[in-house]
N, C-alpha and C positions, 0 to 999 in steps of 0.2 A: 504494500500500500504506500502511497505517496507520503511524504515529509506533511504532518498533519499542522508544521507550526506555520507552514505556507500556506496552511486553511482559513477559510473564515472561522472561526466557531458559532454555531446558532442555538445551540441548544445543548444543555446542559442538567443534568437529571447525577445526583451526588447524594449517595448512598440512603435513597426513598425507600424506606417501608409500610405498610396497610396491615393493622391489625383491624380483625373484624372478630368482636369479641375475644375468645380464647384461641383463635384462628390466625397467624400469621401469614397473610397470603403473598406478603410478597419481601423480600429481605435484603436490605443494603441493595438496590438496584444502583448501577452508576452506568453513565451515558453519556457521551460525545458525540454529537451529531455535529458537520460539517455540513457548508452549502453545498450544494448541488450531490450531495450522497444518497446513495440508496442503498438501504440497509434492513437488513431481514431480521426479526427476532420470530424464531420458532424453538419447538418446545412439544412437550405431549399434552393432549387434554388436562387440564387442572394445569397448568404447569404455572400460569399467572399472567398468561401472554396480553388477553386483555385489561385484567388490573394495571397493568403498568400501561397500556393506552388509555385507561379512564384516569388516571394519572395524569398525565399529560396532555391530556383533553379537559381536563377541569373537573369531569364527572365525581370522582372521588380526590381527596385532600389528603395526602401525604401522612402517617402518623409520625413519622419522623423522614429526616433529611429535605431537600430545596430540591427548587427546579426554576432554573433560569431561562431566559429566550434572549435573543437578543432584539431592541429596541430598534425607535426611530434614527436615537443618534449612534449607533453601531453600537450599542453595549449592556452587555449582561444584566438582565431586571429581573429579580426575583418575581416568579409568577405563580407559585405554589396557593394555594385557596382563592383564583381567580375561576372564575365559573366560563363554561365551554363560550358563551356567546361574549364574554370581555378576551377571552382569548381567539376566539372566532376573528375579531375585530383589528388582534394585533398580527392576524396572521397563520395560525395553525387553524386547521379542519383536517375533519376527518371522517370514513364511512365506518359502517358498522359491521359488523358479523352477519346478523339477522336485520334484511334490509329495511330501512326505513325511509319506505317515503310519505306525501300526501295524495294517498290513494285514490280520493277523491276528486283530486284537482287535475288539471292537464300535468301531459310531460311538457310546457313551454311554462305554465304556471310555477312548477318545481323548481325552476332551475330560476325565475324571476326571484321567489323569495327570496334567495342567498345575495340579488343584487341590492336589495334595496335598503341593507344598510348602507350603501356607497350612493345614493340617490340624491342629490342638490337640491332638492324640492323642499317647502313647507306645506304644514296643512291646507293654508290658503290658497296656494299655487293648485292642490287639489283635488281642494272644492269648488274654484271656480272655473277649473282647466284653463289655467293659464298659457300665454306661448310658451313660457319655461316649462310647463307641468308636459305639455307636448313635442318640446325640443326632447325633455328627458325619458319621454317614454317611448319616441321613437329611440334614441342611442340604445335605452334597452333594451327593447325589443332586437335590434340588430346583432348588440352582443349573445344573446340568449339565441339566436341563429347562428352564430356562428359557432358557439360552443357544439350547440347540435348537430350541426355539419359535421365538426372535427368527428366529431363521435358515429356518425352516419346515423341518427335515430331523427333528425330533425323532418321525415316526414311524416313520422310520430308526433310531431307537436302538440298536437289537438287529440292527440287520444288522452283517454284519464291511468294515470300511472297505475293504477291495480290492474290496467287489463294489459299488460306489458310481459311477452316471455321473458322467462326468468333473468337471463343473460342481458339483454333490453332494460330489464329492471337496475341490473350492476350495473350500466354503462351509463343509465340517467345519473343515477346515486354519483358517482366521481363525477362526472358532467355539475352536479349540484356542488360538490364541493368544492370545486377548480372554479367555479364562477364567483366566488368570497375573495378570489386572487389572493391563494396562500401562500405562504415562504415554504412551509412544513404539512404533508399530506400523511397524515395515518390512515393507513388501508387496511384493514382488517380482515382478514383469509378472503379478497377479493373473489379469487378464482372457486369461493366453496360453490358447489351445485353445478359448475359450468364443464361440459364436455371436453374433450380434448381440443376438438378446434376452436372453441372459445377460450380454453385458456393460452392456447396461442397467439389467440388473435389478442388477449389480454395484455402477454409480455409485449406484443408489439405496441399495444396502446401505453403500456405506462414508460417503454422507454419514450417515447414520442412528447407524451406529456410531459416529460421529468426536462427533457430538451427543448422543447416548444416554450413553456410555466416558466422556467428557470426555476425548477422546484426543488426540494430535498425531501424526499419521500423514505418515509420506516412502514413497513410491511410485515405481519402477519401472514404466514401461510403451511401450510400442510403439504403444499404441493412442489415437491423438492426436485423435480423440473423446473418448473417458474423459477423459484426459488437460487439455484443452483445454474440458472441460464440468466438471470438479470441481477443480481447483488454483487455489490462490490464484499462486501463484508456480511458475517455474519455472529447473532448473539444466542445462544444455548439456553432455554430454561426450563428449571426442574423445580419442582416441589418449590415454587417462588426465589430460585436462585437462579443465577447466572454459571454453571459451570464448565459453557468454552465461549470463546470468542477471539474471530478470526478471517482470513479469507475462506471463500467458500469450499477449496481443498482441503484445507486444514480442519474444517468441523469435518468434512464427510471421515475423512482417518485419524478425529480423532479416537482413542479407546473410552472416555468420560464419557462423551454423546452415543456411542454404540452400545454400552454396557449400559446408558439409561433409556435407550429404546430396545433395546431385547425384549420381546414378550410384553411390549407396551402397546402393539396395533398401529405405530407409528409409522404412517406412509409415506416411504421412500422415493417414490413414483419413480422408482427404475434406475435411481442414482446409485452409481456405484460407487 
């Protein structure tokens, strides 16, 4: 891996644990993220992989150690019990495991909400549809097409996101998050439910994004293809520990991460 002092640093996660009750779910986590990295944290079911995303998504609050980002003026801000949408705002989103949209609404609607914290408008602009209120909703509306292009779903627009095949459904969800214009994307076992050609078609889409966004994406996944064909690095976790971390050569040989998936159901998807 390259000289990391020539890196930016964005994010910073120094020795965060979650007790839940008499439950330690997650222990001395520590993390270095650099800009434009993509970085894989897997692990076995229970292992804590999403704790330490709700973590860093704001969801849950740290019972001990920080978690930094860096700021407007380039520099490390403690963000530790900021809630998902004050962090939303400074730059991190992120999807979920079990997808979340508004089912209801259109796939052009979905992808609006995420813009309109960044909206120049007032109440009054509106209510009485102002030219500003119309200058602004047309830019939106163009952005919220082009996102969908990228994604090729935008002749989907108009349909209501519950009636969206599965795979259609993962591609709005990132399409929603990327439209917040994040520095830091948490993806969450993207690829769970999607065929083989979808998750190929997946690696192809998040290196695209990662280069298009100028993004620094950390990734969840199971699927050690993806996984092991697009990460620069990768992080190990067990029982709420971290025990390897590495390039993606070095975890597949290491002996820690094989003696902790022996007999754990842990899919390889073909990695040798």
């Amino acid at each position: 891996m390259a000289d990391d002092t020539k890196k930016e640093l964005l994010l910073r996660a120094k020795d965060i644990s979650i007790q839940f009750g008499g439950l330690r779910a997650v222990s001395s986590f520590n993390l270095d993220l650099y800009a434009g990295e993509l970085v894989g944290l897997i692990g076995p079911n229970g292992a804590g992989k999403t704790t330490v995303f709700n973590m860093l998504s704001g969801v849950y609050k740290p019972t001990e150690g920080s978690i930094t980002f860096v700021d407007k003026d380039g520099k490390l801000s403690v963000i530790s019990g900021k809630n998902p949408a004050q962090l939303n705002r400074i730059g991190i989103a992120r999807t979920f495991q079990n997808i979340r949209l508004f089912g209801s609404m259109t796939v052009e609607d979905n992808v609006k909400v995420a813009l309109h914290q960044k909206r120049m408008v007032t109440p009054f602009d509106v209510e009485l549809r102002t030219p500003r209120f119309r200058q602004d909703e047309k830019i939106m509306c163009e952005k919220v097409e082009n996102l969908l292009s990228l994604f090729h779903i935008d002749h989907l627009k108009n349909e209501l996101a519950r009636g969206l095949p599965y795979g259609e459904q993962r591609k709005l969800e990132i399409c929603r998050a990327l439209a917040s214009g994040p520095k830091l994307l948490l993806l969450d076992e993207p690829a769970a439910g999607m065929n083989g050609q979808e998750t190929g078609e997946l690696m192809d889409m998040i290196s695209f994004m990662r280069k298009e966004f100028n993004l620094t994406i950390l990734l969840i996944e199971h699927d050690m293809k993806l996984v092991m064909g697009i990460c620069e690095r990768l992080m190990v976790l067990n029982y709420g520990r971290v025990i390897a971390s590495g390039l993606p050569e070095e975890i597949q040989n290491n002996e820690d991460v094989v003696r902790a998936y022996l007999g754990s159901g842990f899919d390889t998807g073909g990695a040798s």
